[in-house]
Backbone as JSON, one array per atom type, in Angstrom:
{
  "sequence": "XXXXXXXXXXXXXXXXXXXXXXXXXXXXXXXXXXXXXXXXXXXXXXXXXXXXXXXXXXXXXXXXXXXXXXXXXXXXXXXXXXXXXXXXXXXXXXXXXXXXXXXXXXXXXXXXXXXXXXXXXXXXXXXXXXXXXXXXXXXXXXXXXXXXXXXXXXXXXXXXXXXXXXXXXXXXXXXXXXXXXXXXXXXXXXXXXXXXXXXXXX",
  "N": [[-58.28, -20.14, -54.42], [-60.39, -20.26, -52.25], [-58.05, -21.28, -50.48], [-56.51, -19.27, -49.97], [-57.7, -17.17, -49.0], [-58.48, -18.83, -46.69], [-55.78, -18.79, -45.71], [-55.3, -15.94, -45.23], [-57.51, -15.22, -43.36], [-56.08, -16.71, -41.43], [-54.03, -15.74, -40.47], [-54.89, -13.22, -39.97], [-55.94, -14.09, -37.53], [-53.84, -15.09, -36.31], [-52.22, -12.99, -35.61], [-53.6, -10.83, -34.33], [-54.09, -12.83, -31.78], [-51.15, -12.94, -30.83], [-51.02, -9.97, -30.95], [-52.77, -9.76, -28.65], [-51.72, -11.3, -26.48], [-49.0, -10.14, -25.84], [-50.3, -7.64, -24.85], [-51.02, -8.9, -22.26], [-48.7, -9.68, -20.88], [-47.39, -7.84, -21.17], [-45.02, -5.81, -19.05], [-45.99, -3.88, -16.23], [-44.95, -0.49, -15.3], [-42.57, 0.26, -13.57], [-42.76, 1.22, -9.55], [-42.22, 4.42, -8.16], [-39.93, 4.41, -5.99], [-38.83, 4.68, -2.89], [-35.97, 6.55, -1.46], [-33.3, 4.59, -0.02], [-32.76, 4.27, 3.02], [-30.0, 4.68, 4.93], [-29.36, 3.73, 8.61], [-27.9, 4.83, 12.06], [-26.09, 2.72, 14.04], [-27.62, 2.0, 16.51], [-27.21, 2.46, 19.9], [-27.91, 2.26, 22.9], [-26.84, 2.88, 25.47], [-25.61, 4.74, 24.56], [-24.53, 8.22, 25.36], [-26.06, 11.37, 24.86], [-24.81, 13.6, 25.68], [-22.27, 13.67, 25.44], [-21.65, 13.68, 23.06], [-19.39, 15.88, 21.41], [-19.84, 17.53, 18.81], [-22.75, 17.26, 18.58], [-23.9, 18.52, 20.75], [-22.9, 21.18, 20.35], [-24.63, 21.96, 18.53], [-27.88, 23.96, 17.83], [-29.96, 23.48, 20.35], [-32.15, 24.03, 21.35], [-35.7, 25.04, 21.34], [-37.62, 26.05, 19.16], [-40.2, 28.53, 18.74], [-43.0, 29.02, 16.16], [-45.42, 31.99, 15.94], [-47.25, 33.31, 13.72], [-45.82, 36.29, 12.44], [-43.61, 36.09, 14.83], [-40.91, 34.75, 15.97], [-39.61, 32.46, 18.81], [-36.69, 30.77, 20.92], [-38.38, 28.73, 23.24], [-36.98, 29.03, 26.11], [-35.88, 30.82, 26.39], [-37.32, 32.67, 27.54], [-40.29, 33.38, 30.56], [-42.42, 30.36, 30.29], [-44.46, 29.6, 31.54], [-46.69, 29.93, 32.31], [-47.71, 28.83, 30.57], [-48.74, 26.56, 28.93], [-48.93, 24.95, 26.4], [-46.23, 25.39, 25.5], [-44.93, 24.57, 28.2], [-45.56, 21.93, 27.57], [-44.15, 21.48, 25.08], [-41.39, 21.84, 25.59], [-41.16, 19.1, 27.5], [-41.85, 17.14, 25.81], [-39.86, 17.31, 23.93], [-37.73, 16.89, 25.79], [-38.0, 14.46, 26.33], [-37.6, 12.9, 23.96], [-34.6, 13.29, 24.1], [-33.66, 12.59, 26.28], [-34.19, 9.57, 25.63], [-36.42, 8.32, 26.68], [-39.2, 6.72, 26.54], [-41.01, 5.96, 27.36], [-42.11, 8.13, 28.98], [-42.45, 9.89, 26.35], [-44.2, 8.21, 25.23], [-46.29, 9.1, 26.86], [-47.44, 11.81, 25.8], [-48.93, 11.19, 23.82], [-52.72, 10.28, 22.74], [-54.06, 7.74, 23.63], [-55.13, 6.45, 21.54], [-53.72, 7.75, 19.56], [-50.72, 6.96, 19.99], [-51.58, 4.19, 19.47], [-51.81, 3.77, 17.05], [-49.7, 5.24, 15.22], [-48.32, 3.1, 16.44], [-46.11, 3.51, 18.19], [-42.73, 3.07, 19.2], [-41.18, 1.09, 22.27], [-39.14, 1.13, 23.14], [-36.58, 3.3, 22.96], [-33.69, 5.23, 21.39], [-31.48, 7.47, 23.06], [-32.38, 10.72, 21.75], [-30.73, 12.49, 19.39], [-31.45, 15.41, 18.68], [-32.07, 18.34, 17.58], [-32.0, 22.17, 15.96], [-35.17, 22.63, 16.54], [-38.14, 23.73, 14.89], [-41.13, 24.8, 15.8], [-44.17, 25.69, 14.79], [-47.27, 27.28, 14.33], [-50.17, 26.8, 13.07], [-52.91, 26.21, 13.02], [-55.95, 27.05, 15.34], [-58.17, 26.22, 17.11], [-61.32, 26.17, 18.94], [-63.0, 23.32, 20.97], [-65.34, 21.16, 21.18], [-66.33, 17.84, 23.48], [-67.26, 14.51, 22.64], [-68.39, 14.45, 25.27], [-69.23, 16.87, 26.17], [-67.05, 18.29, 26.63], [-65.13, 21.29, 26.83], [-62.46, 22.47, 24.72], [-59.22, 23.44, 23.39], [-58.0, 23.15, 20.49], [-55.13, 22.96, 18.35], [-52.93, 23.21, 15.76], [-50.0, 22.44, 14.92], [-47.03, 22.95, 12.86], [-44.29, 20.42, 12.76], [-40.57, 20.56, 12.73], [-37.85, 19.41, 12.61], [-34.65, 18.28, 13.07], [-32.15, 15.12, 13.29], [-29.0, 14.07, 14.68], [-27.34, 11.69, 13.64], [-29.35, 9.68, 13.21], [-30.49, 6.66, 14.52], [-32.68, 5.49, 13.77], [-34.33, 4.69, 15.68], [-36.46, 5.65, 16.53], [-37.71, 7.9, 14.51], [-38.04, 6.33, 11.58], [-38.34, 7.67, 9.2], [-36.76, 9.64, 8.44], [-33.73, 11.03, 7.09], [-30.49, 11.32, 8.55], [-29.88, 14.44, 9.81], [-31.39, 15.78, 8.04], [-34.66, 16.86, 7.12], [-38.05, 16.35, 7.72], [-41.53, 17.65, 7.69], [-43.67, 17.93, 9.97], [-47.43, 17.46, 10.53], [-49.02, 18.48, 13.31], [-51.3, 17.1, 15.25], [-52.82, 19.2, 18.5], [-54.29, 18.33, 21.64], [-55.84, 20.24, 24.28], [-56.54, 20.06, 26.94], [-57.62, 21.58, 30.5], [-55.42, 21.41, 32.33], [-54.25, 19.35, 31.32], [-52.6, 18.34, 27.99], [-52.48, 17.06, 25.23], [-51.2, 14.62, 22.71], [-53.31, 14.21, 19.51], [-53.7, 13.4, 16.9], [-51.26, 13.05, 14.33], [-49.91, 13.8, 11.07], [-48.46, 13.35, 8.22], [-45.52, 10.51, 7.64], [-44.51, 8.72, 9.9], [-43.48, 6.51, 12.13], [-42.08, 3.83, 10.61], [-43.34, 0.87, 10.31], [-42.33, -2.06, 11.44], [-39.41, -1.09, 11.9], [-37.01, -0.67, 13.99], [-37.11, -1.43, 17.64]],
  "CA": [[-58.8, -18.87, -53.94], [-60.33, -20.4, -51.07], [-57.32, -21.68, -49.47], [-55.66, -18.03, -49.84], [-58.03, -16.52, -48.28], [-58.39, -19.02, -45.17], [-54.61, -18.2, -45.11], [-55.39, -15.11, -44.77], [-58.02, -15.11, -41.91], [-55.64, -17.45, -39.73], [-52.86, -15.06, -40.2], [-55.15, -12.13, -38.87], [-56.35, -14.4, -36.32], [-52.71, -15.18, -35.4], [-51.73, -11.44, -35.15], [-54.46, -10.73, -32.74], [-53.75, -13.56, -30.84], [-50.01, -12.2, -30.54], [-50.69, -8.49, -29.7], [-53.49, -9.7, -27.16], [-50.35, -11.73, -25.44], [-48.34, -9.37, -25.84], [-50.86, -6.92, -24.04], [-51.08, -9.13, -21.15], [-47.54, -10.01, -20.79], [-46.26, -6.57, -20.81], [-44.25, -5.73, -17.73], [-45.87, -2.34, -15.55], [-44.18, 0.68, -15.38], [-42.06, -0.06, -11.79], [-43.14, 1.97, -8.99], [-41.17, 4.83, -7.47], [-38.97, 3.7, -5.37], [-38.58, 5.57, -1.86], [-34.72, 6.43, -1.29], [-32.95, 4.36, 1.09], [-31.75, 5.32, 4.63], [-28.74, 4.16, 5.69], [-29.12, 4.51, 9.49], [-26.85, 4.57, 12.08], [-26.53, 1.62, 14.5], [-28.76, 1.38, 17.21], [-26.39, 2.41, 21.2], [-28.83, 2.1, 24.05], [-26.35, 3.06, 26.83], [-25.01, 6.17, 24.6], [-24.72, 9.55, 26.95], [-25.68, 12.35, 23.74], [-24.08, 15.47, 26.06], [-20.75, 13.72, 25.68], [-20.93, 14.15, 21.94], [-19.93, 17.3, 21.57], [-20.52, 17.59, 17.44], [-24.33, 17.34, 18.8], [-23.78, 19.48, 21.61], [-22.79, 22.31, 19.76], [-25.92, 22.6, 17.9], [-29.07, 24.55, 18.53], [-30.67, 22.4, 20.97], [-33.79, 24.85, 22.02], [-37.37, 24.69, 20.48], [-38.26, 27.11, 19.05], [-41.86, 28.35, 18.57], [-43.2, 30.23, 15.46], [-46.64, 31.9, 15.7], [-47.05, 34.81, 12.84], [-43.99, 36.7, 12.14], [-42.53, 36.08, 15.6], [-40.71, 33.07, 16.55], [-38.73, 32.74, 19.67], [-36.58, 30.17, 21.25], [-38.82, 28.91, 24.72], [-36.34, 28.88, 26.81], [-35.53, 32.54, 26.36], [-38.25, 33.53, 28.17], [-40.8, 32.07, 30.63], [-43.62, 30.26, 29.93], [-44.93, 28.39, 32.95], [-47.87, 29.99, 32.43], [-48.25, 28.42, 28.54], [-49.03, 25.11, 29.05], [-48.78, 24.18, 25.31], [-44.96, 25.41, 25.76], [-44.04, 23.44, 29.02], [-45.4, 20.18, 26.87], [-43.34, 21.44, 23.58], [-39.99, 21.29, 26.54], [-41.28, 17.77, 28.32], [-42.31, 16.3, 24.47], [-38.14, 17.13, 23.27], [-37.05, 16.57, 26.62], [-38.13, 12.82, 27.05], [-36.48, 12.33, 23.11], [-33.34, 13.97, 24.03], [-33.38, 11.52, 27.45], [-34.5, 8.88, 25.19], [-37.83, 8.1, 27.76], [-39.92, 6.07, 25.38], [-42.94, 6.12, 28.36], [-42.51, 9.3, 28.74], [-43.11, 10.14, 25.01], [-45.92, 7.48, 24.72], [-47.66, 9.65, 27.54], [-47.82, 12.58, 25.39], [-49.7, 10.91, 22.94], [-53.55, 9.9, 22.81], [-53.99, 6.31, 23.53], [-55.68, 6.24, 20.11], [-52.57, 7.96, 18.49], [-49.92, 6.1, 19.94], [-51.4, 2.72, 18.85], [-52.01, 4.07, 15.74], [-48.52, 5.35, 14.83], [-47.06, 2.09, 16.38], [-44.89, 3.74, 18.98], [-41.88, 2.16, 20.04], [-41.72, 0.71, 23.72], [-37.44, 1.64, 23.48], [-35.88, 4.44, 22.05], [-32.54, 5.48, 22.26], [-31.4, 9.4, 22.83], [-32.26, 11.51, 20.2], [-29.62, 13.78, 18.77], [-32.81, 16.53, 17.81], [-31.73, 19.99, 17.09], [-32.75, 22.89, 15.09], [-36.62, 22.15, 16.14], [-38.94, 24.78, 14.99], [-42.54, 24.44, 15.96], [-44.74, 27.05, 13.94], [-48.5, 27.48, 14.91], [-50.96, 26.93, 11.92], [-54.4, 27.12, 13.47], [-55.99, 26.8, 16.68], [-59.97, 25.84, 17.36], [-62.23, 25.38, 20.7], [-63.81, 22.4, 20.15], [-66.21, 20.11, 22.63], [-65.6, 16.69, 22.6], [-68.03, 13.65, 22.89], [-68.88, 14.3, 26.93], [-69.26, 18.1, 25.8], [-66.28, 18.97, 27.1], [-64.65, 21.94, 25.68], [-60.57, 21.91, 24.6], [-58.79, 23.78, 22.28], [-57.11, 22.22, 19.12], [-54.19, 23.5, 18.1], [-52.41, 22.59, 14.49], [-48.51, 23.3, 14.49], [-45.88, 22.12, 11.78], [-42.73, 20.18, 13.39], [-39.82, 20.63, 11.75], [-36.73, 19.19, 13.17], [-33.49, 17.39, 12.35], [-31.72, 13.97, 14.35], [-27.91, 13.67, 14.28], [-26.89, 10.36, 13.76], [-30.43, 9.05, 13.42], [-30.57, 5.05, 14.02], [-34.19, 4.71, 13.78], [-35.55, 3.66, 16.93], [-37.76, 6.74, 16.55], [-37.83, 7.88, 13.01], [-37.67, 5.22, 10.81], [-38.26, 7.65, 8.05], [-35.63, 10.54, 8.46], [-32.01, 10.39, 7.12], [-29.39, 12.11, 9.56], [-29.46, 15.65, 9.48], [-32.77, 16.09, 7.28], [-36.03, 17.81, 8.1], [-39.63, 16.14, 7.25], [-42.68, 17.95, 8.0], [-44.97, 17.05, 10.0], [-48.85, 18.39, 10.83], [-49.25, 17.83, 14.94], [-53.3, 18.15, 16.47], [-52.85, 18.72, 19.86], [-55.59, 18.68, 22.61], [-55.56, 20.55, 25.56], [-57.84, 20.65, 28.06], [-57.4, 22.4, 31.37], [-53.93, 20.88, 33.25], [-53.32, 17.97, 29.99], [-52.04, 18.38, 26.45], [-51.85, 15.5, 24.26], [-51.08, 14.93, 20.53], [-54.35, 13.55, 19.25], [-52.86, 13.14, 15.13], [-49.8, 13.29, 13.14], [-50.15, 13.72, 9.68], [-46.88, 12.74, 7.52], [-44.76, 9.52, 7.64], [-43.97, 9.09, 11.06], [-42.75, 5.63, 12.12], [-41.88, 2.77, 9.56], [-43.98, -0.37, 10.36], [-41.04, -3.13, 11.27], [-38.59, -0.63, 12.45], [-36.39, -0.74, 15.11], [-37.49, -1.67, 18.73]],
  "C": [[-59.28, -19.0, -52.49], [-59.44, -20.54, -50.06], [-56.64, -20.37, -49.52], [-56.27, -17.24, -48.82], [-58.42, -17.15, -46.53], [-57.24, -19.19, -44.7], [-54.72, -17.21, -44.27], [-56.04, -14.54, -43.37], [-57.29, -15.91, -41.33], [-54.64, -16.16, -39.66], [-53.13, -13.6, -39.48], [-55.32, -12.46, -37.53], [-54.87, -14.46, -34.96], [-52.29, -13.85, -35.02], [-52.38, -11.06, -33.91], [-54.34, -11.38, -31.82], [-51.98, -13.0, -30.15], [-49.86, -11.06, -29.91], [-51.99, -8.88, -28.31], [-52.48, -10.21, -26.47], [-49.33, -11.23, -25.09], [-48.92, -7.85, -24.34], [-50.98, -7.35, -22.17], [-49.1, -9.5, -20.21], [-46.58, -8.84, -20.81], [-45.96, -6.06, -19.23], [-44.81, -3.94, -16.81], [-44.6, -1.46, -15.18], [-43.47, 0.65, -14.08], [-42.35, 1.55, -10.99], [-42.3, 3.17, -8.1], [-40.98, 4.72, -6.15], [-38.3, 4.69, -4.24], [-36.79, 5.52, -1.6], [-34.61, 5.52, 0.26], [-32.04, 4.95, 1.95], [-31.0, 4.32, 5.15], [-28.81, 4.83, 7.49], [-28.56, 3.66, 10.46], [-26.76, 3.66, 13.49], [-26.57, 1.83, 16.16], [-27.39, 1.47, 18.91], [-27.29, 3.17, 22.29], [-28.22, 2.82, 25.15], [-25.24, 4.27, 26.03], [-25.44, 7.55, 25.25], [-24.87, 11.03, 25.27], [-25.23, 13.31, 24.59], [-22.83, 15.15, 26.2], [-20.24, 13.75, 24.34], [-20.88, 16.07, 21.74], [-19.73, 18.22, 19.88], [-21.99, 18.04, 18.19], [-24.45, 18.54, 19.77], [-23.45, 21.07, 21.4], [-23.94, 23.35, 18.52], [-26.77, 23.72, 18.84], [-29.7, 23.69, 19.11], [-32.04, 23.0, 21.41], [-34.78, 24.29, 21.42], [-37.62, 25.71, 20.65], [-39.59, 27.06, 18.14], [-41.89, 29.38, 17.77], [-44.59, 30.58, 15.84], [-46.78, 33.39, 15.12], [-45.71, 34.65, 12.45], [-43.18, 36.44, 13.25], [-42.09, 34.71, 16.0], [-39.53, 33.31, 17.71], [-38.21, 31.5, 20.63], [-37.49, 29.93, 22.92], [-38.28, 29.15, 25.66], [-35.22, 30.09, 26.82], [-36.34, 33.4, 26.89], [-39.24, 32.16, 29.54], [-41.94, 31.91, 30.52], [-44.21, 29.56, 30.47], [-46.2, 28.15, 33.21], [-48.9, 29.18, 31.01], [-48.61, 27.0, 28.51], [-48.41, 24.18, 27.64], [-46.71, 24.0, 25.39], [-44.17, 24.79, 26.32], [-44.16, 22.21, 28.29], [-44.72, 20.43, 25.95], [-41.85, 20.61, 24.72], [-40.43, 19.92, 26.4], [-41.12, 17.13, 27.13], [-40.16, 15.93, 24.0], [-37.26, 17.06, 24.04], [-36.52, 14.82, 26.69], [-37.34, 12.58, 25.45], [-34.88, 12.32, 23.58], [-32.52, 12.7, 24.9], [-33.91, 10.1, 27.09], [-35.7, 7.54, 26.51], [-38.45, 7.45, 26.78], [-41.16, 5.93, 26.26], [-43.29, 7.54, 28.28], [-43.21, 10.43, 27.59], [-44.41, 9.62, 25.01], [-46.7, 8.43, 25.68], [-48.06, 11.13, 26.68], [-48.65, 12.59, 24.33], [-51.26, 10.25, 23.55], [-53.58, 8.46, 23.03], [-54.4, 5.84, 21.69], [-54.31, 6.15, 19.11], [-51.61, 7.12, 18.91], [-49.8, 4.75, 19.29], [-51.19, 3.02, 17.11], [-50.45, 4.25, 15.01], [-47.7, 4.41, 15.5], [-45.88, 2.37, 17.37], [-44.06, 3.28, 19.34], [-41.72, 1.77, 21.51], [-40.05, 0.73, 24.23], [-37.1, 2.46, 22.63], [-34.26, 4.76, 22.42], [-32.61, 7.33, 22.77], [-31.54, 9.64, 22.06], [-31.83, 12.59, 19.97], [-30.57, 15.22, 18.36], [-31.88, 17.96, 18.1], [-32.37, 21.07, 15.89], [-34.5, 22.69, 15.31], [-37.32, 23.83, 15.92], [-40.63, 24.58, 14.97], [-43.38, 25.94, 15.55], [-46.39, 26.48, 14.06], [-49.31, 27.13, 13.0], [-52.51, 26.81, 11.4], [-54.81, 26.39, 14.74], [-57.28, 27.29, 16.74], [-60.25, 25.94, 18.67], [-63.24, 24.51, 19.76], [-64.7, 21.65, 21.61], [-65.75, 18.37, 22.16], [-66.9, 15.77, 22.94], [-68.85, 13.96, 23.97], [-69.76, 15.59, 26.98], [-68.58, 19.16, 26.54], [-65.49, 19.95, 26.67], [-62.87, 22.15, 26.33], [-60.38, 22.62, 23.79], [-57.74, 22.96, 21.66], [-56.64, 22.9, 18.87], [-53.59, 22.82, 16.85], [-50.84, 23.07, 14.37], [-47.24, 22.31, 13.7], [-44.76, 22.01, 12.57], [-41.53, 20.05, 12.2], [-38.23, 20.44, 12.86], [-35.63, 18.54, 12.86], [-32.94, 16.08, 13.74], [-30.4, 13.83, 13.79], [-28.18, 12.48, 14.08], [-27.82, 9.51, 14.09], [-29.91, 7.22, 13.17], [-32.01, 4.09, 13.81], [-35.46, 4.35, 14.3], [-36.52, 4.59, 16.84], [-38.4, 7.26, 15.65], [-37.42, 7.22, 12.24], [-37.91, 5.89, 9.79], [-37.52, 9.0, 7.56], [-34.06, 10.11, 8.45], [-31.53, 11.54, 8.18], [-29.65, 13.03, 9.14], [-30.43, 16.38, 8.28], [-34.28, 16.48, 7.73], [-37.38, 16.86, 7.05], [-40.76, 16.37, 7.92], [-43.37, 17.53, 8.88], [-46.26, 17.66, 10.69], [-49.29, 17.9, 12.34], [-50.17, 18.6, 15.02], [-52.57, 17.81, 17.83], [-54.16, 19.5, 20.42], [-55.59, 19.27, 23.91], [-56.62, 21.31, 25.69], [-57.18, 21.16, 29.52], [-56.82, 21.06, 32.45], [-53.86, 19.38, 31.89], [-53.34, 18.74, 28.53], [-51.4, 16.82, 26.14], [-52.15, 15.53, 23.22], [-52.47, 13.9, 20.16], [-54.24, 12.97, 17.58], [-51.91, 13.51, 14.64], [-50.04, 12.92, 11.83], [-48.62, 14.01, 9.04], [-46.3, 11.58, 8.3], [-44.3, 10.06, 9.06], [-43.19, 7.59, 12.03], [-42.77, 4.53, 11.11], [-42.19, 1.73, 10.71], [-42.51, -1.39, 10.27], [-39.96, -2.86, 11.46], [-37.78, -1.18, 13.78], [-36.92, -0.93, 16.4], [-37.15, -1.56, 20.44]]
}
C-alpha cells in the first residue's frame, strides 16, 4: 500500500516536473515581421530629367490647407515663406543636395533622424503637403515662432535608399512634419513616422 502510493506521488511529481519544462521551453509566438524592400541600386552620377518615365509624373508640391489644395508653383508665393522652404526642401531631394537638406533640419533633428551626409537624386513625385495645425509658440529665449504641423505624403521612383530606407518604389508613408519659423528661417524641428533606417545606405 505504501509503495503504491509513493508511486503515485513520484508520478505526480514527475508530471509537474514535465509541464513546468515544458512551460519554459515553449517557443514565443514570432514577432511580426516588417515586409522587405527590395531597393534599387544606389547611381550617384544619375541625371533624373533624363529619365523620362519620372519626368512625366507630377513633379509639383502641392499644398493642402482645408478644402483647398493647390499646386505652389501655380501661383506665387514669395511672400509665404513656409512655401518657398516646401520648393527649396523638394528641390535639394530632386538635386540630390544632402547639405542642403541637412540645413533644413534642426541641428537636434537631423542628428536625431541620422541624416545621411550623400544622397542620390530623388525620383519624388505626387507630393502633397496638407496643413494640420499651426501654433505661436515662444521658445526658451522668449522668442516667439509659429509651429506649424503638416502631413507629407509623397512617393520615390526607383527608390535605392540613400534617403528612405523605409519606402518601397512608388508607395506613400505618412509622415507628421513640426516646422519652426521664425522671421526670415524655417526649419523642421520633428518628424514623427519611420523616417530613415539605422544602417542604411550612405
Amino acid at each position: 500500500m505504501l509503495g503504491a502510493l509513493l508511486l503515485l506521488l513520484a508520478l505526480l511529481a514527475l508530471a509537474g516536473i514535465l509541464k513546468l519544462v515544458s512551460v519554459f521551453l515553449k517557443r514565443p509566438e514570432p514577432e511580426e515581421q516588417t515586409p522587405y524592400i527590395v531597393f534599387e541600386s544606389a547611381d550617384y552620377d544619375a541625371d533624373i530629367t533624363q529619365d523620362e518615365a519620372y519626368m512625366q509624373q507630377d513633379r509639383r508640391v502641392w499644398v493642402s490647407a482645408g478644402a483647398l489644395s493647390a499646386p505652389i508653383d501655380d501661383e506665387v508665393y514669395e511672400d509665404v515663406p513656409l512655401y518657398v522652404f516646401f520648393e527649396g526642401y523638394f528641390n535639394a531631394l530632386k538635386a540630390g543636395d544632402a547639405a542642403a537638406l541637412r540645413a533644413c533640419y534642426t541641428d537636434e533633428c537631423a542628428r536625431a533622424l541620422k541624416l545621411p551626409a550623400r544622397i542620390t537624386q530623388q525620383r519624388v513625385y505626387d507630393i502633397l503637403l496638407t496643413l494640420v495645425s499651426t501654433a505661436e509658440r515662444s521658445d526658451d529665449a522668449g522668442v516667439k515662432y509659429t509651429e506649424s504641423v503638416y502631413r507629407f505624403e509623397y512617393k520615390i521612383m526607383k527608390n535605392d535608399g540613400t534617403f528612405r530606407g523605409d519606402l518601397e518604389s512608388g508607395a506613400v508613408r505618412a509622415q507628421l512634419v513640426t516646422l519652426s519659423e521664425y522671421p526670415g528661417e524655417v526649419k523642421i524641428s520633428d518628424v514623427i513616422g519611420k523616417y530613415i533606417v539605422q544602417g542604411g545606405k550612405t
